[in-house]
VOSEBA-718818 format. One record per residue (C-alpha): z, y negated, x negated; residue in one letter. Coordinates in steps of 0.2 Angstrom, whole numbers, plus 5000, padded with zeros to 4 digits. Example, Ala and Ser with C-alpha at 12.3 -4.5 7.8 and 13.67 -1.06 7.14 Angstrom:
% residues 2
    up  north  east  residu
  5039   5022  4938       a
  5036   5005  4932       s
% end
This chain:
% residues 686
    up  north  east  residu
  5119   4426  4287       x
  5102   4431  4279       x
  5100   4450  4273       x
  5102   4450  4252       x
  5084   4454  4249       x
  5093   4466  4236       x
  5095   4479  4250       x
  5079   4477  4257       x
  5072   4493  4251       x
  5083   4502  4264       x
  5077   4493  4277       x
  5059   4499  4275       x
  5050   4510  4289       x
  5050   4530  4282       x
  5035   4540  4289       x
  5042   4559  4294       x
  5027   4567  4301       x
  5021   4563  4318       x
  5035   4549  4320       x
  5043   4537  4308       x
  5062   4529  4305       x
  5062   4510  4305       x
  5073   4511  4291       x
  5080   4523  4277       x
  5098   4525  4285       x
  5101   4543  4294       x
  5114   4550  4301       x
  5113   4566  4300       x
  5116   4582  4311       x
  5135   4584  4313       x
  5148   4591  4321       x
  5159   4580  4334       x
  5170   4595  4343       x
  5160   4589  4360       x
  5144   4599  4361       x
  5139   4604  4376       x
  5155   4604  4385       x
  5159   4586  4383       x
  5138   4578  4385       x
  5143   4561  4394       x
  5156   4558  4377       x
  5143   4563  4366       x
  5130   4552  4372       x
  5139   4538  4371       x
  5144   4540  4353       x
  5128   4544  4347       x
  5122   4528  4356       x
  5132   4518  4348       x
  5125   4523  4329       x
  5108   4518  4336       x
  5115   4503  4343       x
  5122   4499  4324       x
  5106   4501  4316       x
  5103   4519  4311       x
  5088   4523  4311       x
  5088   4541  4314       x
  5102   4548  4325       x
  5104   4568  4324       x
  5116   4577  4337       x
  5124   4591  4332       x
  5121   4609  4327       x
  5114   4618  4343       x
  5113   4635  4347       x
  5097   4643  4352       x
  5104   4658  4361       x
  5120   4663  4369       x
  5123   4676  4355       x
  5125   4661  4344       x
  5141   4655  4351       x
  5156   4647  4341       x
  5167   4645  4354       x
  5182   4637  4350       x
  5171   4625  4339       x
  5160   4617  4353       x
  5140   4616  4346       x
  5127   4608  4358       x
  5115   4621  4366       x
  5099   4622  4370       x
  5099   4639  4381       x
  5091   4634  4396       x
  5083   4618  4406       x
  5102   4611  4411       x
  5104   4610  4392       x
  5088   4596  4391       x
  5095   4586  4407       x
  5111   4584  4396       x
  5103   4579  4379       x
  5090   4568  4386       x
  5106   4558  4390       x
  5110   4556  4371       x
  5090   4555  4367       x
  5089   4540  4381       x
  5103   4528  4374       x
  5096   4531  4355       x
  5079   4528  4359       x
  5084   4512  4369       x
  5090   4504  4350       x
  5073   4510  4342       x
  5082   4524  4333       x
  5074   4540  4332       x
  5083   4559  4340       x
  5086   4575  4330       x
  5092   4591  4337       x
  5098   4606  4323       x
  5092   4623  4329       x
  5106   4634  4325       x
  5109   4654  4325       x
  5125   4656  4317       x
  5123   4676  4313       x
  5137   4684  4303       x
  5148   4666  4305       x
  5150   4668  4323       x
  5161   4680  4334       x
  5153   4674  4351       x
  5171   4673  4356       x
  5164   4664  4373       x
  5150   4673  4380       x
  5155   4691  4371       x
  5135   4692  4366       x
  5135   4707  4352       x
  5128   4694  4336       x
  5115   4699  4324       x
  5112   4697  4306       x
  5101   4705  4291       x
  5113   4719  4290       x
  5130   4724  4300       x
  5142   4711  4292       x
  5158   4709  4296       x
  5161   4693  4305       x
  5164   4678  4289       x
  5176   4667  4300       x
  5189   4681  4299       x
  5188   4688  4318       x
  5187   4707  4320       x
  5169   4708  4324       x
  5155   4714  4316       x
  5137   4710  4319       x
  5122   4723  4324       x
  5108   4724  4308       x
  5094   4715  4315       x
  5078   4726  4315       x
  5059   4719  4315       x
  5059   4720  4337       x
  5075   4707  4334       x
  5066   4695  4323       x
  5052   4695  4335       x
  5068   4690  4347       x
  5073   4675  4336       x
  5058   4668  4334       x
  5055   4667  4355       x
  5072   4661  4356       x
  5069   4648  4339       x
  5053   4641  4347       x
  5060   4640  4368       x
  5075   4630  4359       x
  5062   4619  4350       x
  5050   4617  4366       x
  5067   4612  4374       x
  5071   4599  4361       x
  5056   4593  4363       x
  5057   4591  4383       x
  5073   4584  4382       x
  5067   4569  4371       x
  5072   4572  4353       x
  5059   4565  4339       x
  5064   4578  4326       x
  5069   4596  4328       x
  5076   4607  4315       x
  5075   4622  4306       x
  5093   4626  4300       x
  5093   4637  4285       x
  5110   4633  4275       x
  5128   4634  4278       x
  5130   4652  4277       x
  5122   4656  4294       x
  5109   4668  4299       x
  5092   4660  4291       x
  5102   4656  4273       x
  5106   4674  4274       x
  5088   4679  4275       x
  5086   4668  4258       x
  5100   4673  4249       x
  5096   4690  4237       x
  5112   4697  4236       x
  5114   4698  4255       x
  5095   4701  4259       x
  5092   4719  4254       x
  5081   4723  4266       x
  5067   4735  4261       x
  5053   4728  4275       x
  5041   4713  4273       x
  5057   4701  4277       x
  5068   4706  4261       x
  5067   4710  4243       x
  5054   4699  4234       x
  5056   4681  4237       x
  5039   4677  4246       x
  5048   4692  4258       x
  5064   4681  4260       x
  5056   4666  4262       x
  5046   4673  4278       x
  5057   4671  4293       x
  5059   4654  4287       x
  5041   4650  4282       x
  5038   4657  4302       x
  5050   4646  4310       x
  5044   4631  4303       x
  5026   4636  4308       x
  5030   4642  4322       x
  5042   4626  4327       x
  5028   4614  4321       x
  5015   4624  4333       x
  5027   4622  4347       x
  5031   4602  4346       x
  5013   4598  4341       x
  5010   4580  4336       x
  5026   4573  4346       x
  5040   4579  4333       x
  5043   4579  4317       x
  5051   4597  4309       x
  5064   4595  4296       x
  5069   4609  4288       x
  5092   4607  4281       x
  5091   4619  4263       x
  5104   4620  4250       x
  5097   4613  4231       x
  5107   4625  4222       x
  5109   4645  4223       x
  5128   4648  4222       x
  5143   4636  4219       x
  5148   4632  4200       x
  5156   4621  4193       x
  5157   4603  4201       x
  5143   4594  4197       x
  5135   4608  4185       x
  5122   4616  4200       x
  5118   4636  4196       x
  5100   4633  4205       x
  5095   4652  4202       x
  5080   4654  4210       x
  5081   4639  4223       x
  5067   4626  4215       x
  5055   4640  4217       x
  5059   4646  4234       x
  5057   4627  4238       x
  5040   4625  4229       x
  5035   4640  4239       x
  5040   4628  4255       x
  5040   4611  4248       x
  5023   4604  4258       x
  5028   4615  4276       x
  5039   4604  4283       x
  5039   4585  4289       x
  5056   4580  4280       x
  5070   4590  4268       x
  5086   4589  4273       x
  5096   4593  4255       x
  5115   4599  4254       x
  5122   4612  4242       x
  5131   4629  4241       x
  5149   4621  4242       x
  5155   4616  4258       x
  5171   4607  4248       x
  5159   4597  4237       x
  5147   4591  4249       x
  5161   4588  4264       x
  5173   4585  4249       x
  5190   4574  4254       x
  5192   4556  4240       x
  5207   4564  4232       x
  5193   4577  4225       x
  5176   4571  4225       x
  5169   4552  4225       x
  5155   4544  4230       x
  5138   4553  4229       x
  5143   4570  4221       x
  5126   4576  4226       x
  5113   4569  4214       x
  5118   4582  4201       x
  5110   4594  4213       x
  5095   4584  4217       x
  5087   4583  4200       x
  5070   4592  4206       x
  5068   4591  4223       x
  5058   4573  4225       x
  5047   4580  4208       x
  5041   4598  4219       x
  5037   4588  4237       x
  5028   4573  4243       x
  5037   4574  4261       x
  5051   4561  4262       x
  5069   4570  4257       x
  5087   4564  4264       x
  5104   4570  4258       x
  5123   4561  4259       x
  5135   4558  4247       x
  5150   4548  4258       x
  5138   4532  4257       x
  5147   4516  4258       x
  5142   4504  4245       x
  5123   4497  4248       x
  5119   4497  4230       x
  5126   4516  4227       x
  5113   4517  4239       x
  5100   4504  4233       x
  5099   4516  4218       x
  5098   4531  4225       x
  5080   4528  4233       x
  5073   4517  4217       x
  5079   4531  4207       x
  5069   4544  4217       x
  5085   4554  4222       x
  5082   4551  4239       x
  5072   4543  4254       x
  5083   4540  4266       x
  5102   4538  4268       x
  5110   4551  4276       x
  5126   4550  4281       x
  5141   4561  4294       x
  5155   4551  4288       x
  5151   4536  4285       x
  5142   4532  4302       x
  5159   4539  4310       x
  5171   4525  4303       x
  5158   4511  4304       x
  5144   4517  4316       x
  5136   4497  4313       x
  5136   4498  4294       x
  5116   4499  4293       x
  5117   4481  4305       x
  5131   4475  4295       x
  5121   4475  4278       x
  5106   4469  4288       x
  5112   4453  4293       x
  5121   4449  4276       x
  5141   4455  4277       x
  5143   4470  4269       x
  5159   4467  4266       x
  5163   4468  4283       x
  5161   4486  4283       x
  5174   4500  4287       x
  5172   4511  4272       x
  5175   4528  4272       x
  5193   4535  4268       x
  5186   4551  4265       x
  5200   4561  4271       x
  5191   4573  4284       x
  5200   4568  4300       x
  5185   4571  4309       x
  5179   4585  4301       x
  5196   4591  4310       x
  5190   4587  4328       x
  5179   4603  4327       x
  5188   4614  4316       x
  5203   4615  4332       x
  5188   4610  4345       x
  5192   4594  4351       x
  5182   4576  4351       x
  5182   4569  4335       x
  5189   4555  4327       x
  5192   4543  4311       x
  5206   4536  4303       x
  5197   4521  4301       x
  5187   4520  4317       x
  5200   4521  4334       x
  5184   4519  4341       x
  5177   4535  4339       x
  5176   4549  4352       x
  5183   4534  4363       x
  5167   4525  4369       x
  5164   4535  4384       x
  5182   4541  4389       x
  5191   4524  4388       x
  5175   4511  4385       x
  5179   4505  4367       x
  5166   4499  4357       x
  5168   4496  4337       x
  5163   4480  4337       x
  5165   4474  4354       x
  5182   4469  4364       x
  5187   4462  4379       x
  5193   4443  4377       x
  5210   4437  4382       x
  5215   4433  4398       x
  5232   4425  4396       x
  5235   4413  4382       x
  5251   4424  4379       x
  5259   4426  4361       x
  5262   4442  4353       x
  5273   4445  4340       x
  5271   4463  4330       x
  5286   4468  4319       x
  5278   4478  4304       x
  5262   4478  4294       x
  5257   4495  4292       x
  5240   4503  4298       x
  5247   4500  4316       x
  5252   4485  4316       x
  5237   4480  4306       x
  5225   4486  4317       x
  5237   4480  4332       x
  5236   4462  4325       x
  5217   4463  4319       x
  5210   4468  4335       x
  5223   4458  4347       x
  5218   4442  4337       x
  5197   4445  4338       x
  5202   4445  4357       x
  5210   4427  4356       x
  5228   4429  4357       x
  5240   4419  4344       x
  5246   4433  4335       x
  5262   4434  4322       x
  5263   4447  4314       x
  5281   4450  4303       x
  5282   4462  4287       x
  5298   4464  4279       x
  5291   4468  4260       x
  5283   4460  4251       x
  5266   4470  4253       x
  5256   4475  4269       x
  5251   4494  4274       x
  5265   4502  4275       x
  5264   4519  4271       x
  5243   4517  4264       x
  5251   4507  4253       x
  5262   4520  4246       x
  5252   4532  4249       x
  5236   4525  4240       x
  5246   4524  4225       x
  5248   4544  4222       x
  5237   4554  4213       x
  5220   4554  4219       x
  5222   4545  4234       x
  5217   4524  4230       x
  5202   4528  4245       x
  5216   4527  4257       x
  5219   4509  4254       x
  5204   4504  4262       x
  5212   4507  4279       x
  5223   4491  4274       x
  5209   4483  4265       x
  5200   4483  4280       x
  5211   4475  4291       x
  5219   4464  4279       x
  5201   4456  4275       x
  5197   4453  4294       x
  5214   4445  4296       x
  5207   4433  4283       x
  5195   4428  4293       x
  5207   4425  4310       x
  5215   4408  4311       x
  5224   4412  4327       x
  5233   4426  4318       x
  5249   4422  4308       x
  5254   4434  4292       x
  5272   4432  4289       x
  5280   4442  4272       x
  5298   4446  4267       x
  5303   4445  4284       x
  5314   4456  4290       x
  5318   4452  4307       x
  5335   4457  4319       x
  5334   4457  4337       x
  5341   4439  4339       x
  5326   4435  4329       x
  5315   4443  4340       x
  5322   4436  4353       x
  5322   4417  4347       x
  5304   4418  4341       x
  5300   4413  4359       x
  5284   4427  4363       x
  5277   4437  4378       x
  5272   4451  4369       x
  5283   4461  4356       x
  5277   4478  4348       x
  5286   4486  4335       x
  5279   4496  4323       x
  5290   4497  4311       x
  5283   4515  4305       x
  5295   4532  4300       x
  5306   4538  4285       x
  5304   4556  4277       x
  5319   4564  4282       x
  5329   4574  4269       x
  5334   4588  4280       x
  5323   4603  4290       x
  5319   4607  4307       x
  5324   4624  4307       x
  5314   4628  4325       x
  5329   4621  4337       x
  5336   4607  4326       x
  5338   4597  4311       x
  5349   4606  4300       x
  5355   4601  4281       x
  5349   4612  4264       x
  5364   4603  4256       x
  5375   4620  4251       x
  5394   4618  4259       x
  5405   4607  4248       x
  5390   4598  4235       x
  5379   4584  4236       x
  5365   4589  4224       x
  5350   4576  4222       x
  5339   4579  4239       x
  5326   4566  4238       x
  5310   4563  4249       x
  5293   4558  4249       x
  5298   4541  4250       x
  5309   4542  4236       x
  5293   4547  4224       x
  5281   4535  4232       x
  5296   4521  4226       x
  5297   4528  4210       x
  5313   4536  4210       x
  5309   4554  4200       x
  5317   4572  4197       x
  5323   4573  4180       x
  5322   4592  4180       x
  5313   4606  4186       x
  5311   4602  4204       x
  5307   4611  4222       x
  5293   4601  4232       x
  5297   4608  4250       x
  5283   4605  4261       x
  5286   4608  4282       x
  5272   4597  4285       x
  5259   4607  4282       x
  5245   4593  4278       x
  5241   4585  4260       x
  5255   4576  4257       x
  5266   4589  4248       x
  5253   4593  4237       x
  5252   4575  4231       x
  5269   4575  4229       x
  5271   4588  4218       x
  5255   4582  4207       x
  5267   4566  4205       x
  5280   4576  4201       x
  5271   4587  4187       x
  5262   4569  4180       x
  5283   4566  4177       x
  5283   4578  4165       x
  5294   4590  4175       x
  5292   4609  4181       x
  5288   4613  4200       x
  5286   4625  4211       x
  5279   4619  4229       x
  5287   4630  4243       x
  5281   4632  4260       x
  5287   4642  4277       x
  5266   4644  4279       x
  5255   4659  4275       x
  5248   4646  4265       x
  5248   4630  4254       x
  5244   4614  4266       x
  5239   4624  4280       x
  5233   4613  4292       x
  5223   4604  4277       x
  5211   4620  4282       x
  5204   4610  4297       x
  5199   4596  4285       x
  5191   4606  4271       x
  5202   4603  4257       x
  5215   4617  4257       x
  5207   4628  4245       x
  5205   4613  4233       x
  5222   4608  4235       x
  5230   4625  4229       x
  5217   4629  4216       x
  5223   4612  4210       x
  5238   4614  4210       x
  5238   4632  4202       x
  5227   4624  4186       x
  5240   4608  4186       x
  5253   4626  4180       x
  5265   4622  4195       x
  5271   4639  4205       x
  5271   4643  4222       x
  5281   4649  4234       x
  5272   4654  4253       x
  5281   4661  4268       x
  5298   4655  4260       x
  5309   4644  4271       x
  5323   4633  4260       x
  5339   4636  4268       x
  5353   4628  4255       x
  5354   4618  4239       x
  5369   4618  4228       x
  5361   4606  4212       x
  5358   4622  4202       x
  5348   4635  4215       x
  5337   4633  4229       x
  5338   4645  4240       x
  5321   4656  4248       x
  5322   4664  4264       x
  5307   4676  4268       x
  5300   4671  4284       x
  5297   4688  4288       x
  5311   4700  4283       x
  5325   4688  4279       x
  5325   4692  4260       x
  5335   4679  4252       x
  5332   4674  4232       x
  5337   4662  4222       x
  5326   4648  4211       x
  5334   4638  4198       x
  5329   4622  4201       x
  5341   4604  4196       x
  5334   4593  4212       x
  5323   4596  4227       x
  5311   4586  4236       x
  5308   4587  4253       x
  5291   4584  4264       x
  5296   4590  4281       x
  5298   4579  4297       x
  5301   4560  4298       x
  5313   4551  4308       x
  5305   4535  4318       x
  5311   4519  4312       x
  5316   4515  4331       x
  5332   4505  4329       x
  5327   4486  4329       x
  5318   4495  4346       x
  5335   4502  4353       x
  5343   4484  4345       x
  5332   4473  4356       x
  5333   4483  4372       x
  5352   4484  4371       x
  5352   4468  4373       x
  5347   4468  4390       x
  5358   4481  4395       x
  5344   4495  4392       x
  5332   4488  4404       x
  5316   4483  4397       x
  5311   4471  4415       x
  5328   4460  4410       x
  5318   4454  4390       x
  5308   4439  4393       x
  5294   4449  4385       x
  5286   4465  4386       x
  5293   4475  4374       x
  5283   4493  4367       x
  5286   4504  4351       x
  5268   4508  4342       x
  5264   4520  4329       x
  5276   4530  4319       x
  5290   4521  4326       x
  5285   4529  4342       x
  5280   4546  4338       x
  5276   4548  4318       x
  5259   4556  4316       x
  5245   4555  4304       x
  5236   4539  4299       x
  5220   4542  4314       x
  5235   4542  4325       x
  5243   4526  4319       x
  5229   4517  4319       x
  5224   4522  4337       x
  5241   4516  4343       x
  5239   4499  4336       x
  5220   4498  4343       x
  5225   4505  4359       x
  5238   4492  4361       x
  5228   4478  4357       x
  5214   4485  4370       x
  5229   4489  4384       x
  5236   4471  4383       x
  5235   4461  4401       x
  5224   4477  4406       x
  5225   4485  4420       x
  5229   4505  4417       x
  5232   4517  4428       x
  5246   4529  4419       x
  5241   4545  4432       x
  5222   4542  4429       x
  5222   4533  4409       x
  5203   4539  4403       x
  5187   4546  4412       x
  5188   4566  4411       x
  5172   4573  4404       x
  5171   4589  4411       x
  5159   4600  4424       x
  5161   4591  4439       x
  5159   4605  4454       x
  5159   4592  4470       x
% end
């Protein structure tokens, strides 16, 4: 199909100094948890946004110097020449689609601990270490600037060598440079602090000195934050910022624009939509003539249509949204848009660095894979059996299962016992906040659309005799997992029921269905992730009292890894429910819960009529166990192959569901070694 000339403004070249973008779509510098200990997987990802139409592909943030380490978050590096022979493999496969290469110079100050190479960090002052390790940093004195700016320009000459087209100067996010800007952590009383020409300097050098070092082969783009401090959402407090960028605005070649709060610019759906940026960016394009990028979780070409005819932006930069569809800049080029993964926005890749592993999407299986295991997001091996497989539930697994299994070739049946498909997205989508996560169905359910040899059957429940009459080769069931209404206490599954009473225990499940407390009510959360927190929002919109209790230090704990934990409690605190941390529930009579301190045993009492509980979930495994009884427990006496995928396997979060279903569709009639499954990207010693 034929581009809708509506979009074709996004498709124009977009000079950056020395170099130019063949089009306004940028992905911008970030974080994959790869770095430089994972090149070969890094390559290969990055590769693949060129491949998809981005015209500018930046790696991630890379540390100039080995007192700039964040070890357990992996950053790339440019410390030495082995450094350049790893980037040039990334800088190789983007240049071979046409897209242009940008590396992030990064010296992380105060933010890193240098947990890895036990380098003593420095910052403007003696700071304690802001990602809570017991360090502090040496207070940087005139002869340690001198330092940095050897380092800064060795790190750029090394960009340069290793191929990229456009080499940063990092000066936001809390690390060292921003520190330099900010006046209430810059006291310094030299030529580097106090007035803001002074606090502007090292940044002012850097790019000159960066622009000197890279000549006429690079462009230098400089990442700065619009507004001063964070405010309220969508009110920017921009203190002193436009002048300190007037002062700037003509040094650099491009202006890569993000704001103060991390939660607002990296901000999950259930808080922040599409484009929450502008707000902040109502100056910037008025002080400079160099062309500006900035994000906003892009996925609608006419959000981003009017953002460049509006004079917001220049170009579309993007993290997220080239991570669950790395072709959406081709995709709106050759005219289906709708084809596009959108965005979920739920931070699941933001994840992969926060614990230090390869990243991935809930909507992408793809991602982090193309190396290790050879998947591509589009691309996918044909059939080579004219088998039939017939997948038992409609959830993200199965859905992904049947989608890709039936853009190889196979005749596919796919068998949903309700009425609806997407399992637990369904459900889930419905709850406060949350509708962005019905595109993982959407998706899927739109490409099944547009796949004859894939049947959709609804309302059909199926037992194992159907199963077995249906006649396939192939069975997988993925018939998901139940929210359970008891606890794992760390050794089993134990009741909260009190002895002798069956007071109302309700799940997750129950409230997704509708079924509701009619009194004040305990939202028990063991799972740690967002889920709880939706929960007890549902609850409170019922008009009845709550009080969310959690065995953690913390309210949604592992929601930390995806950016959203501190939005989800100071949410919950302004919606009036209480809280309860590092409180275990260990009975339930219908009148009192009962807290037990997780750390000196202190039992107390909350009056509370019902109690919900988010804890564990049980697989949905007994069709599975049904069909395998059936040939005495062996699975070689079916006349099919028979696999359990997804929840029903192992329950996990969505990213893993829809992996499971991907991964089975990939593995079918493949040959895969179970001792040697995926390529290990690792130092190989000979």
């Amino acid at each position: 199909m034929a581009r809708d000339p509506r979009y074709d403004i996004l498709f124009e070249p977009v000079k950056i100094g020395p170099v130019t973008a063949k089009n306004r779509f940028y992905q911008v510098p970030h974080c994959t948890g790869m770095g430089w200990l994972r090149p070969r997987t890094l390559a290969e990802m990055r590769g693949v946004k060129a491949e998809g139409g981005w015209g500018v592909v930046c790696t991630e943030y890379n540390s100039i110097h080995p007192s700039s380490d964040d070890l357990p978050h992996p950053s790339a590096s440019l410390w030495d020449d082995g450094d350049i022979r790893a980037h040039a493999l990334m800088t190789e496969k983007v240049h071979e689609h046409g897209a242009l290469a940008g590396a992030e110079l990064w010296y992380g100050g105060a933010r890193t601990a240098n947990l890895h190479t036990r380098e003593v960090p420095m910052d403007i002052g003696s700071f304690p270490n802001l990602a809570g390790h017991p360090f502090q940093t040496r207070a940087m004195d005139k002869t340690d600037i001198r330092t940095l700016r050897r380092w800064h320009r060795k790190a750029a000459l090394r960009a340069r060598d290793a191929g990229f087209d456009i080499v940063y100067v990092y000066a936001t996010h809390g690390y060292l440079l921003s520190n330099f800007l900010n006046p209430r952590v810059n006291t310094r009383g030299d030529e580097y602090g106090g007035s803001l020409e002074n606090r502007t300097r090292l940044v002012r050098e850097l790019i000159e000195e960066t622009k000197d070092a890279v000549g006429d082969r690079c462009a230098v783009a400089v990442r700065f934050a619009a507004d001063e401090k964070t405010g309220e959402d969508g009110v920017p407090i921009h203190g002193e910022r436009r002048d300190m960028f007037e002062m700037l605005a003509e040094l650099p070649d491009l202006w890569d624009i993000n704001i103060a709060d991390y939660s607002l610019e990296m901000g999950v759906s259930r808080f922040v939509k599409e484009a929450p940026l502008e707000p902040y960016m109502d100056f910037v394009k008025s002080v400079t003539s160099k062309p500006v990028v900035t994000v906003g979780r892009f996925t609608s070409p006419d959000t981003m249509v009017s953002q460049v005819k509006r004079g917001v932006t220049d170009l579309i930069g993007a993290a997220r949204p080239s991570i669950a569809d790395p072709f959406l800049p081709k995709k709106i080029e050759e005219g289906r848009p709708e084809t596009i993964r959108e965005c979920i926005g739920c931070n699941i890749c933001y994840s992969g660095d926060t614990i230090g592993v390869p990243i991935r999407c809930t909507q992408n299986p793809t991602m982090g894979e193309e190396w290790r295991r050879g998947w591509h997001p589009e691309k996918i091996a044909p059939k080579t059996s004219q088998a039939k497989i017939l997948i038992v539930g409609a959830g993200p697994t199965g859905l992904e299962a049947a989608r890709a299994l039936g853009a190889r070739g196979y005749k596919v049946m796919l068998a949903e016992a309700s009425r609806d498909l997407g399992g637990r997205v369904t459900r889930e989508s419905a709850l406060p906040g949350m509708s962005e996560y019905a595109r993982v169905r959407d998706y899927r359910e739109q490409a099944l659309l547009g796949l004859p040899n894939v049947e959709v059957f609804r309302e059909s429940a199926l037992s194992a005799e159907d199963v077995l009459d249906v006649g396939a080769d192939h069975v997988a069931i993925a018939t998901g997992a139940t929210w359970r209404r008891d606890r794992f206490d760390g050794e089993r599954f134990v009741s909260i029921a009190a002895p002798g009473t069956t007071p109302e225990i309700l799940t997750a499940d129950d409230i997704m269905a509708g079924r509701m407390p009619s009194g004040a009510t305990l939202v028990y959360d063991e799972d740690n992730y967002y889920l709880g927190g939706v929960i007890a929002e549902r609850v409170k919109q019922a008009v009845v009292p709550v009080t969310l209790c959690t065995p953690s230090d913390s309210v949604s704990d592992w929601a930390g890894k995806t950016s959203e934990r501190w939005r989800i409690r100071s949410h919950l605190m302004r919606a009036g429910g209480g809280i309860e941390l590092a409180h275990s529930l260990t009975r339930f009579d219908g009148q009192h819960a009962v807290l037990t301190c997780e750390y000196s045993g202190a039992e107390k009492e909350l009056p509370v009529s019902s109690v919900v509980m988010v804890t564990q979930r049980r697989p949905n495994d007994g069709l599975y166990h049904d069909i395998l009884s059936r040939a005495g427990g062996d699975p070689d006496a079916l006349p099919f192959t028979l696999k359990r995928i997804g929840d029903c396997e192992a329950p996990g979060i969505i990213a893993a569901a829809t992996h499971a279903g991907h991964r089975y569709a990939r593995e079918l009639d493949a040959a895969v070694d179970p001792d040697e499954p995926l390529k290990h990207d690792r130092v190989d010693v000979g």
